[in-house]
C-alpha positions as CSV (number, residue, x, y, z in Angstrom):
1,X,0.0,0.0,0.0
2,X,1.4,3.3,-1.1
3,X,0.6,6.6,0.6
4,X,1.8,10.5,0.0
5,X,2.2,13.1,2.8
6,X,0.8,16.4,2.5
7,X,4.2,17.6,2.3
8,X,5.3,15.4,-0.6
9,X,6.9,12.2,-0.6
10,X,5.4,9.0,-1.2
11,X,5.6,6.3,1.2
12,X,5.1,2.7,1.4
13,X,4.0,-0.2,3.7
14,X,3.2,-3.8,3.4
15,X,1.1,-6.3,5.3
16,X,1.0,-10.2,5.0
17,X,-2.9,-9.3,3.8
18,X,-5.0,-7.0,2.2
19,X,-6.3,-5.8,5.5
20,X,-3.2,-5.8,7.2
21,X,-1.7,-5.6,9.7
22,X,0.5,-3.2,8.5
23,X,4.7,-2.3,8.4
24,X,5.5,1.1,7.2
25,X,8.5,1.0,5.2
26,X,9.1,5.2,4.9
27,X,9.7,7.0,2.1
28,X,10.2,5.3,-1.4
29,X,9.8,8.7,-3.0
30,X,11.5,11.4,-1.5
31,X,9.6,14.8,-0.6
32,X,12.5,16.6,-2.6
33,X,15.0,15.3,-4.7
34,X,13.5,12.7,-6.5
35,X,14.0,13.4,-10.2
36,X,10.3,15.0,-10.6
37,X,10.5,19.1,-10.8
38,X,7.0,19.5,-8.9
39,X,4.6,18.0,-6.3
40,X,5.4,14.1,-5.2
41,X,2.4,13.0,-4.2
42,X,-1.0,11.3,-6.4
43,X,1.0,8.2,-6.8
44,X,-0.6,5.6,-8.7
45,X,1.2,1.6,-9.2
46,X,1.3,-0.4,-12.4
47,X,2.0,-4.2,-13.0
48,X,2.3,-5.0,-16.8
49,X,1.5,-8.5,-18.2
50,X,5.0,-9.5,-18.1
51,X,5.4,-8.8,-14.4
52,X,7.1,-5.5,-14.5
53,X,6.3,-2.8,-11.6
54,X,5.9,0.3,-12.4
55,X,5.5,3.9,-10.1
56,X,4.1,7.1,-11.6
57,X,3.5,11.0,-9.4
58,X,4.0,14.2,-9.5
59,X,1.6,17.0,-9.5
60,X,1.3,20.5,-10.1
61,X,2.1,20.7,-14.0
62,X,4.7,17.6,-14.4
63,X,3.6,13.7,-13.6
64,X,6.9,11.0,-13.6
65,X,7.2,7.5,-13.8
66,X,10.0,5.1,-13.1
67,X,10.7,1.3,-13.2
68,X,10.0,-0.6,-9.5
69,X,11.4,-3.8,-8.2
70,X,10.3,-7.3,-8.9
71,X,8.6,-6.6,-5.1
72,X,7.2,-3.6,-5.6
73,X,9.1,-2.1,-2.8
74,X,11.5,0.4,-4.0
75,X,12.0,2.5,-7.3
76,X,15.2,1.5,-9.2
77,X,15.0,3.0,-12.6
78,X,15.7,6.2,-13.9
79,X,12.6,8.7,-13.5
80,X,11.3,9.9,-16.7
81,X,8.7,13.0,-17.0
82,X,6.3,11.8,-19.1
83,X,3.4,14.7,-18.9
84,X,3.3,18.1,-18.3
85,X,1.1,20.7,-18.3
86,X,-1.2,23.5,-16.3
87,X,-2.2,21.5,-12.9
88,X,-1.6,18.6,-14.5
89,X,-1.4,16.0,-12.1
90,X,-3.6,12.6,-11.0
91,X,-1.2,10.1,-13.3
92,X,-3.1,6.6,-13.5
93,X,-1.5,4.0,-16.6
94,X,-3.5,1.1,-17.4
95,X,-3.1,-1.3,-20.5
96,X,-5.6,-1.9,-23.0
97,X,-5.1,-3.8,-26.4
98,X,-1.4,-4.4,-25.8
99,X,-1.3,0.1,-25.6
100,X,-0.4,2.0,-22.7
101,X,-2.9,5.1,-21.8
102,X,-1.6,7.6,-19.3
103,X,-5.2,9.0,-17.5
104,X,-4.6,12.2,-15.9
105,X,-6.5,15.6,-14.7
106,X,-5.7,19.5,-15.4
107,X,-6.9,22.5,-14.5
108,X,-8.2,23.5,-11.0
109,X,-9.6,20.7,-8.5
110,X,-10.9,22.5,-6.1
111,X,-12.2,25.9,-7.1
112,X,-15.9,25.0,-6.6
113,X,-18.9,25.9,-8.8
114,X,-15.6,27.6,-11.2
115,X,-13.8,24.3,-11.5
116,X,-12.3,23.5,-14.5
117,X,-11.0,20.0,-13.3
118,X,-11.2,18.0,-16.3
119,X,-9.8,13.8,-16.9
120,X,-8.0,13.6,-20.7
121,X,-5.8,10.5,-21.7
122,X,-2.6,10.3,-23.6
123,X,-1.1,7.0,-25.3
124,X,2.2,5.1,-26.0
125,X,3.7,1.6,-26.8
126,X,5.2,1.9,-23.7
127,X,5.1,2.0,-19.9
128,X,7.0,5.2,-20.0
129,X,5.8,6.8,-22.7
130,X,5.9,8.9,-25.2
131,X,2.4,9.3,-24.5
132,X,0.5,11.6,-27.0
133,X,-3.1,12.4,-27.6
134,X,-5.8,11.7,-30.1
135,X,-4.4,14.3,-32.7
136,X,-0.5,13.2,-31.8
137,X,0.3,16.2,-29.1
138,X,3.1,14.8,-26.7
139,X,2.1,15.3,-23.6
140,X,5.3,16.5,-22.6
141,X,4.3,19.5,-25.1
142,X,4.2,22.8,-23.4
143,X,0.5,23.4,-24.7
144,X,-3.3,22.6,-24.5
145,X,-4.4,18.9,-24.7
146,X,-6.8,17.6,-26.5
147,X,-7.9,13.1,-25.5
148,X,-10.6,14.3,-23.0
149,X,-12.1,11.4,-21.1
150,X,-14.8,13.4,-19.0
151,X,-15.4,16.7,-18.4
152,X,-18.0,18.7,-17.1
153,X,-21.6,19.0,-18.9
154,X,-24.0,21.3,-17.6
155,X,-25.9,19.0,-15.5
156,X,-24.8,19.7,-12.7
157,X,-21.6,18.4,-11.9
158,X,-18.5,19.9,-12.4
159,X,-15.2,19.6,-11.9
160,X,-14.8,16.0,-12.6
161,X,-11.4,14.7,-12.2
162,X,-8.5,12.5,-10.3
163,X,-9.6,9.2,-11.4
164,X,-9.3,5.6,-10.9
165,X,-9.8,3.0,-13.8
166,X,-11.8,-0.5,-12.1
167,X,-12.9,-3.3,-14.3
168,X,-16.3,-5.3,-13.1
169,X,-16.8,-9.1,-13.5
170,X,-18.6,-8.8,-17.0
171,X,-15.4,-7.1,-18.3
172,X,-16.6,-3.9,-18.5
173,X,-14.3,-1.1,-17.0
174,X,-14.9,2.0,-14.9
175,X,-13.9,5.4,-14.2
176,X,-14.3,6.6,-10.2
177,X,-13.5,10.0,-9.8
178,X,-14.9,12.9,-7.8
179,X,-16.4,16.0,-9.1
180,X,-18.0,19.1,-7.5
181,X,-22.1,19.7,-7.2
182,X,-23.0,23.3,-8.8
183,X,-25.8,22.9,-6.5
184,X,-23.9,23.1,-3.2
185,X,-20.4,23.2,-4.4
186,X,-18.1,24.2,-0.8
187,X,-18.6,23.4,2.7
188,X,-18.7,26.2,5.5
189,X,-15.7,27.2,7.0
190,X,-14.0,24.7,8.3
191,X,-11.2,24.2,10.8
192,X,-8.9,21.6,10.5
193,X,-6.7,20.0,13.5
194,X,-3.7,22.1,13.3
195,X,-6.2,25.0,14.3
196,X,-6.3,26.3,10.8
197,X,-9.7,27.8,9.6
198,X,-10.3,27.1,5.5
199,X,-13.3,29.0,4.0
200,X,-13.5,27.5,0.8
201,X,-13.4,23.7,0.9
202,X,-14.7,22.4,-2.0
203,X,-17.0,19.6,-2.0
204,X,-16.0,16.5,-3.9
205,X,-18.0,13.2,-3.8
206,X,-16.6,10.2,-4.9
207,X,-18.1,9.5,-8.5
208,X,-18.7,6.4,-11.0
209,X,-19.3,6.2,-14.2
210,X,-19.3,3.6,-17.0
211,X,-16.0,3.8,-19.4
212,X,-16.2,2.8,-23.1
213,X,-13.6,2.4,-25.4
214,X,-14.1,3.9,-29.3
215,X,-11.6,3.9,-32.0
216,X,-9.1,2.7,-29.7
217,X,-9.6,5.6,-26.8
218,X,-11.4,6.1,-23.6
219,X,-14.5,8.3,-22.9
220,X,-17.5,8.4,-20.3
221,X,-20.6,7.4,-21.3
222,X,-19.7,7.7,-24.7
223,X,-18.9,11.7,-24.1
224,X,-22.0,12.1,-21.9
225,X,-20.2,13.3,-19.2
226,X,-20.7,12.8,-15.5
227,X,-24.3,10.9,-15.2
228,X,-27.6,12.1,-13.4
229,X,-29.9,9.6,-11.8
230,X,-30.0,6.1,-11.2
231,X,-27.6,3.8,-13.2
232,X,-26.8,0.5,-14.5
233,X,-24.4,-0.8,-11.6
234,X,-21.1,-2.4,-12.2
235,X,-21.4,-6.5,-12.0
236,X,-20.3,-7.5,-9.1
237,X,-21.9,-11.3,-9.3
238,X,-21.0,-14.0,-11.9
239,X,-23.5,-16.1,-13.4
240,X,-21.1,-19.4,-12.3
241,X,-19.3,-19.2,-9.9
242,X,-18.2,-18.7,-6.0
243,X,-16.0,-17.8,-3.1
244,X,-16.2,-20.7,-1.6
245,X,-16.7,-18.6,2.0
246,X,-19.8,-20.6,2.5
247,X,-18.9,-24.2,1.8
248,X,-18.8,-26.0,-1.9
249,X,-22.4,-26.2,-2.2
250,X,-23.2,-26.6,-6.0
251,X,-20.1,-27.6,-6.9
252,X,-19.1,-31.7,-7.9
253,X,-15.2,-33.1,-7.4
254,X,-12.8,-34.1,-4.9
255,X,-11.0,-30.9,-3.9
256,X,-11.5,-29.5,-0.3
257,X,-12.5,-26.7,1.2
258,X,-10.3,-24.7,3.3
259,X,-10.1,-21.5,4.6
260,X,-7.3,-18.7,5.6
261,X,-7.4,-15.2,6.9
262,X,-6.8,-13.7,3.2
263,X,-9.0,-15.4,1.1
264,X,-11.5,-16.7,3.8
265,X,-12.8,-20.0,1.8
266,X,-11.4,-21.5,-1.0
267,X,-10.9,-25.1,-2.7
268,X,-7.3,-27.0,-2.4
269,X,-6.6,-30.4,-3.6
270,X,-3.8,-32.2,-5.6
271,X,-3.4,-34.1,-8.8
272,X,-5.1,-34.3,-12.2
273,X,-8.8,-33.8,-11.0
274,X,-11.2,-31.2,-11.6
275,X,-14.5,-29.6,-9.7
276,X,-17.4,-28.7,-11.5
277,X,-20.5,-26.1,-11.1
278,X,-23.8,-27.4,-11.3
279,X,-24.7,-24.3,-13.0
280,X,-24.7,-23.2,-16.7
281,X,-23.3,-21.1,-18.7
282,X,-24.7,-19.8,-22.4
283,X,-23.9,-16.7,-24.7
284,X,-20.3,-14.8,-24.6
285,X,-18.6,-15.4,-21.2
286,X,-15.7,-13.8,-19.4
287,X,-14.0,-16.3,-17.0
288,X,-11.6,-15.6,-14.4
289,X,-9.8,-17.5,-11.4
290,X,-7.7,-16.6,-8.4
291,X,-5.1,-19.3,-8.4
292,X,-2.7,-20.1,-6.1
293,X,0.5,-23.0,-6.7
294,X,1.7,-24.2,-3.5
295,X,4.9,-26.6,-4.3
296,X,7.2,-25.5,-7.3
297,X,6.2,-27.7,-10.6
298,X,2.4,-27.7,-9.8
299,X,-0.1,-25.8,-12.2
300,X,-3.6,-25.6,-11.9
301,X,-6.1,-23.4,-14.2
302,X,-10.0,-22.7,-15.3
303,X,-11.5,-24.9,-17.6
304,X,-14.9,-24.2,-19.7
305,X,-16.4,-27.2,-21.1
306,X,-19.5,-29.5,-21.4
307,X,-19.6,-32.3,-19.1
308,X,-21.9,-35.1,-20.1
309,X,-18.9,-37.8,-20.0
310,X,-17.4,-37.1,-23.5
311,X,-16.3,-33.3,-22.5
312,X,-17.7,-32.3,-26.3
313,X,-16.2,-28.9,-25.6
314,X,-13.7,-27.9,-23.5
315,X,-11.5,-24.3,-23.5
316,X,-8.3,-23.9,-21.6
317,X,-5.1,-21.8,-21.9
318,X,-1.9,-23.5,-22.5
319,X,0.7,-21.5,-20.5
320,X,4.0,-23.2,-22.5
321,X,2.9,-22.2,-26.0
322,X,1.0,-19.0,-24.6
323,X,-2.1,-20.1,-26.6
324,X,-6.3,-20.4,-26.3
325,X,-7.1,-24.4,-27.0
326,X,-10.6,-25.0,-27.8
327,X,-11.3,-29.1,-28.4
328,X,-14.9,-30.1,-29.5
329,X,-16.1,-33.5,-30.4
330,X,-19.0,-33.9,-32.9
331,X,-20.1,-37.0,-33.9
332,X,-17.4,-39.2,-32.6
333,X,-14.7,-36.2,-34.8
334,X,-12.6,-33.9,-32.7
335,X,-11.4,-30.6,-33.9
336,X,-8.8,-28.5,-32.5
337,X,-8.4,-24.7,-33.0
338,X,-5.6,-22.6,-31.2
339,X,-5.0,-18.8,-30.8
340,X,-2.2,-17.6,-30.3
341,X,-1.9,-14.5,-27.8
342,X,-1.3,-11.4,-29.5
343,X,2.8,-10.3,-28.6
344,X,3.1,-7.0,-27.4
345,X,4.0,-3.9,-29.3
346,X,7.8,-3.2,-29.6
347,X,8.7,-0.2,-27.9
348,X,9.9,2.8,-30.4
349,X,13.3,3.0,-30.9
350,X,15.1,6.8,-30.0
């Protein structure tokens, strides 16, 4: 778990589970010093496909990014500005279709119903950039942007900004930010702890909003903006599936269940053998699994198929060749079709 000081700096501190308990490590990012010419803080971590840890912060007009450890402890490479501009700041990188896109906010935050907080997006073949927009501005271009994710539209939200990108269980991703309400946009005065009295606190409610991907780039709502009103939720139930937190009930095969304080319930067992959901499954599906291999030279995985004794279909991944197997069996003939997995995009040379 990363964290920033008001001060700048960026610290970090690790616990043997998600909820802890925790050992604070200090400062991985130094308050001064660090290789970034403005604010370090709004930190944001990375993991590509291939393994590779990556931090990016900043703030205040210039957001950097630099290589982490295979732990995710420390920052070992070289710190590259990859973005700058007015207020820029918020840096958030996530992959999609083997691109990088570097989310990120400019303008004010916090200047209430006269916000001009606004979330754009720049691109690149690689972790560290060069990111540019939809028109090919660099981002490290001293001048305006254009790539705008979400912005403000007159209906009564403003200053939409500082985001997060989540995906739900259908596949379908997210953008939680927070913006301002025209309607009531700053609290009273308000005095913090250090005995400090602050007159004009914006308000800024944690937002969600549904994020689609056209033409190869990211926008709200397809460019609706901030939404009004009650929603389609994110899925946060599968059609087949389970924690296991509650026993095996539905479920057919020898593994066990067993428990721990991480993942509360979950199945264990050994050799070639399989467990099966009663359920079923039709249409386009989006499977996923939280693994774990215990003893080095084990492997276990997710399997779709039909089980009626002859398995007629059945999906899997093979991990050596890096391929998608599909088998099916019609009429006493089996086919077999493979696809390979798309290799990423070299990064440019210069």
């Amino acid at each position: 778990m990363t964290y920033a000081l008001s001060r700048g700096g960026v610290g970090l501190a690790t616990g043997p589970h998600p909820t802890g308990p925790w050992t604070d490590h200090g400062m991985i990012v130094p308050a001064g010093g660090s290789g970034c010419p403005t604010g370090n803080i709004d930190q944001a971590m990375f993991t590509d496909v291939n393994g590779d840890n990556y931090l990016y912060w900043g703030s205040y007009d210039t957001i950097c990014g630099a290589k982490m450890n295979a732990e995710a402890t420390a920052v070992t490479g070289p710190v590259t500005q990859i973005a700058r501009g007015r207020r820029m700041e918020g840096g958030f990188v996530v992959r999609h279709d083997d691109r990088y896109y570097l989310f990120y906010s400019d303008a004010g935050c916090c200047d209430g119903a006269f916000s001009g907080y606004t979330v754009k997006v720049g691109r690149a073949d690689s972790p560290l950039g060069p990111f540019t927009t939809p028109t090919g501005v660099d981002l490290m271009d001293l001048t305006s942007k254009d790539g705008i994710v979400l912005a403000a539209s007159g209906n009564g939200w403003v200053g939409p900004g500082h985001n997060a990108v989540q995906t739900d269980l259908s596949g379908q991703d997210w953008l939680v930010y927070h913006a301002i309400p025209s309607s009531a946009p700053e609290f009273g005065p308000v005095t913090t702890t250090w005995g400090t009295t602050i007159s004009n606190l914006s308000r800024r409610p944690l937002m969600i909003d549904r994020l689609d991907w056209i033409d190869g780039w990211p926008v709200v709502r397809a460019g609706a903006g901030p939404s009004t009103g009650a929603q389609p939720a994110p899925v946060t139930t599968w059609t087949v599936g389970g924690t296991f937190n509650e026993g095996k009930a539905g479920w057919t095969g020898p593994w066990k269940l067993a428990s721990d304080p991480d993942s509360l319930g979950h199945l264990t067992g050994k050799g070639s053998t399989s467990e099966l959901s009663d359920d079923l499954v039709r249409g386009d599906v989006r499977v996923e699994a939280d693994l774990r291999l215990r003893e080095s030279g084990t492997a276990a995985g997710l399997i779709i198929t039909r089980e009626n004794g002859a398995k007629d279909i059945t999906a899997w991944l093979d991990r050596e060749r890096g391929e998608l197997v599909v088998t099916a069996k019609v009429h006493g003939r089996t086919t077999t079709a493979r696809s390979p997995r798309t290799p990423p995009r070299p990064a440019p040379s210069g």
